[in-house]
N, C-alpha and C positions, 0 to 999 in steps of 0.2 A: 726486652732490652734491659738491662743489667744498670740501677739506678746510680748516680754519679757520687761517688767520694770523695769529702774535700778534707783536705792537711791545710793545715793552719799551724805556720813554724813560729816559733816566740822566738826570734833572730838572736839577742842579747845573750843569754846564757853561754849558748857556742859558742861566740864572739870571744866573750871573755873567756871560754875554758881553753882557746887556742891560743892567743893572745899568753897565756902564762904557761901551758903547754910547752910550744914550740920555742926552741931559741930564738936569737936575734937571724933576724933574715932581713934582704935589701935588695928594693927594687935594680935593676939598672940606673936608674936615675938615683940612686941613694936612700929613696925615703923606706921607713920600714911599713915590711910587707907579713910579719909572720902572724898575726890575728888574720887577714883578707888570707893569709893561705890556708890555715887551719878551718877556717868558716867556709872555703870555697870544697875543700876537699870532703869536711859533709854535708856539705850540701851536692856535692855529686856522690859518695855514699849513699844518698836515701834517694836519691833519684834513681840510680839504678838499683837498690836494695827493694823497692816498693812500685809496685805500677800503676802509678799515678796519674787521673785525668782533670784534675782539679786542684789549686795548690796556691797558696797565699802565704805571703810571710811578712810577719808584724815588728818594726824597729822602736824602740822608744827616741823620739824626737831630743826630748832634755832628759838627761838621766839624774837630775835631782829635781825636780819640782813636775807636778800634775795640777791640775783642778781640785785636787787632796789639798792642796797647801790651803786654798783658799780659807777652808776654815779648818786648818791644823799645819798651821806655817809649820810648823817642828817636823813634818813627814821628811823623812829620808836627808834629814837636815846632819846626822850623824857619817854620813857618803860623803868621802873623797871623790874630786873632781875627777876621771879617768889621768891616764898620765897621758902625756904628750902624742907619742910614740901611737897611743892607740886612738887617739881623738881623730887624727886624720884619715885613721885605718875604715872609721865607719863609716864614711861616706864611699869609701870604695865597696864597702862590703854589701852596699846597697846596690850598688853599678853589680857588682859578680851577679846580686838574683836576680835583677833587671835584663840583665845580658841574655842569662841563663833562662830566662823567659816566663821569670815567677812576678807575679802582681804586687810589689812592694804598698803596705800600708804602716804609716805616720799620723802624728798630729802633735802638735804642739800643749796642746792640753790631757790629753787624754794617753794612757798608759797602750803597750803594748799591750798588755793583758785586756784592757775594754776592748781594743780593737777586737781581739779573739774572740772575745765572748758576744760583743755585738754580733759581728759573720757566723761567733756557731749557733747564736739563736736566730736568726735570719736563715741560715740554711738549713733548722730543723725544723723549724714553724715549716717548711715547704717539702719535709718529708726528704730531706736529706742528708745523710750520716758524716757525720764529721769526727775524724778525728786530730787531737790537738797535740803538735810536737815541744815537748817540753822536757827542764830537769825541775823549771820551779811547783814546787804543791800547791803553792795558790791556785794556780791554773785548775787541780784536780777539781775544785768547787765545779765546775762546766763537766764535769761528767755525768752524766743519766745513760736512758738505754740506746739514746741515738748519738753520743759522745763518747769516745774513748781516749784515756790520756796515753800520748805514748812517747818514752824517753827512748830517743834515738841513741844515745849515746852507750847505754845500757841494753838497749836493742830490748825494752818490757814494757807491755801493753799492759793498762789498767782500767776495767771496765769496774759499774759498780760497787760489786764485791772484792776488785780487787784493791781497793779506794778506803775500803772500809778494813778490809786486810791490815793493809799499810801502816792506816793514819789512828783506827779506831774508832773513827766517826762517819758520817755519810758525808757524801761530797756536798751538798746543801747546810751541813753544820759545820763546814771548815771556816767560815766567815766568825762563826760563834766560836770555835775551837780557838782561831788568832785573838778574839775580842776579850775572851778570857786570860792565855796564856802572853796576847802580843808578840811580839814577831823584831826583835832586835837587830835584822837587817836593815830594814825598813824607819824604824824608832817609831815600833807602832807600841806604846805603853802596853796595853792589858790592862788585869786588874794586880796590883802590886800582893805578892806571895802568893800567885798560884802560876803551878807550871801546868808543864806538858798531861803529868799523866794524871793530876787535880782534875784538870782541865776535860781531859779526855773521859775521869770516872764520869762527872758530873752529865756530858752529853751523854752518856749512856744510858742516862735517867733521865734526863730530860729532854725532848724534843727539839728544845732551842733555848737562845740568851732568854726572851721573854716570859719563856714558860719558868726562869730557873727566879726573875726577880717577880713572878707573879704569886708564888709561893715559897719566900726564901725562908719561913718557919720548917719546910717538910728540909730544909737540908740538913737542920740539927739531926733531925731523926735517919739519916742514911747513914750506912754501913762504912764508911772512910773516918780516917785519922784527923781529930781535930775538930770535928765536925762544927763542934760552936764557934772556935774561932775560925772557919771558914766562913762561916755565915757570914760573921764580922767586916770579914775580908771583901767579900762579895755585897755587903752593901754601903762598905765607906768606897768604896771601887765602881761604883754603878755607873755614875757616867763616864771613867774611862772604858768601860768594859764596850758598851753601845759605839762609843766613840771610836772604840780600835774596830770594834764589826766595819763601822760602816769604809772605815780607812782601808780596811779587808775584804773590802765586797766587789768585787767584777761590776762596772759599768755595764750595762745590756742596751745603753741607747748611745753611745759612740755615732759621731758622724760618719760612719762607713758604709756601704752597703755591697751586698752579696749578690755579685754579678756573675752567673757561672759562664758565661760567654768570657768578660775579660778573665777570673779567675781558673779558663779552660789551660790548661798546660799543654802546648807540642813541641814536644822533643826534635829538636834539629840545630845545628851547629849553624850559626851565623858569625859575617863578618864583622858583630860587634865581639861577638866573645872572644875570636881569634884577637882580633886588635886590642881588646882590652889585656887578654893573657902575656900577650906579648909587651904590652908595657909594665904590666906585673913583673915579667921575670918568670909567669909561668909555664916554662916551654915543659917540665914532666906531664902536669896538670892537662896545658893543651891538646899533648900525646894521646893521654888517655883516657878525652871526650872524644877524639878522631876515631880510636879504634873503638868507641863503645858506640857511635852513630854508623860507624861502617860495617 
């Protein structure tokens, strides 16, 4: 018997890629629906693109504050409130996977991203392959040999090597990678004047953040531009450097848990979805989930 696969969707990114995507679109009732239509149409995309027996999808609850703030009030404190128009769109967009018969996971403290990473170490401690639907690279830090990142949008799957490919680091040093560089979506600092490809030499030589301020004399003597004044850099920067890791690190203990009974997925059209389509406005949408179940 053929061991079970579980997808683990990072809902938000789609959300907003349809959301700016799609023009203005409106329910029957008036309210706007063109983020819930953009997110509902891939979300049935990968449902019939992929054959799926297992399937979870993670929302972020508050989109400006986690359990981050608590000690680094300034996290994601540079983030516009959503606007209007889409604020109400996400609670629909949670009914479409609800409907559509995917195990919605939240939390008020805890980021989409922990939730993921909580269920994919939960279902691979139990010998189960997970792979994670994403555009954000954060996420790729969760890939090893039983994780695979994969951007639905782009339709590209990124194992190990392809992680290392991409980023130039391992999925285990992307947390060092942002602590270094920071991550200006987020207002995750770094260490002030080093970038990306700084950033990226120095994990190539070093194993991790630890290893880089346990020995910050061996960095004069490496092959890069500047070398003394990056040292400089790297130890008047020390404790943002740690600070932005840890802002950068996937939770793994999330109150969630990895139930593959409720996270089983079956495919069948119910009178929630019709009802819910139909006060959408989605009669193409409804169309062609009827001929794709029949």
């Amino acid at each position: 018997m053929n061991r079970p696969l579980l997808y683990l969707i990072d809902a938000l990114p789609y959300v907003f890629r349809a959301f700016f995507a799609i023009r203005e679109m409106r329910s029957p009732q008036g309210q706007p629906v063109n983020a819930v239509y953009g997110f509902t149409a891939f979300l049935l995309q990968l449902l019939q693109r992929v054959p799926l027996t297992h399937i979870g999808i993670a929302f972020d609850e508050s989109l400006t504050s986690s359990f981050r703030n608590a000690f680094f009030p300034a996290y994601k404190a540079n983030r516009e409130l959503p606007p209007p128009d889409l604020t109400w769109q996400l609670d629909r967009c949670q009914a479409v996977a609800r409907a559509l018969g995917l195990q919605v996971f939240v939390d008020q403290q805890y980021e989409a991203d922990d939730l993921i990473g909580t269920l994919a170490r939960q279902a691979t401690e139990h010998g189960i392959e997970v792979v994670v639907v994403s555009n954000d690279k954060d996420l790729m830090q969760l890939v090893t040999p039983q994780v695979t990142f994969y951007d639905a949008a782009k339709d590209r799957r990124l194992d190990v090597a392809g992680v290392i490919a991409h980023l130039g680091v391992r999925p285990e040093q992307i947390p060092d990678l942002l602590g270094l560089q920071g991550d200006a979506v987020d207002n995750i600092p770094g260490v002030k004047g080093i970038g990306t490809k700084t950033a990226v030499a120095l994990l190539q030589m070093f194993p991790h953040l630890d290893a880089i301020y346990a020995d910050l004399a061996r960095v004069e003597t490496l092959p890069l531009r500047h070398a003394k004044t990056l040292r400089q850099k790297l130890a008047m920067g020390r404790e943002a450097a740690f600070l932005s890791k840890r802002l950068a690190t996937i939770a793994l203990d999330a109150p969630v848990v990895c139930d593959l009974d409720i996270l089983s997925y079956r495919r069948g059209v119910t009178t929630e979805v019709t009802s819910l389509f139909e006060d959408l406005g989605f009669r193409r949408l409804a169309q062609q989930i009827m001929r794709w179940h029949a």
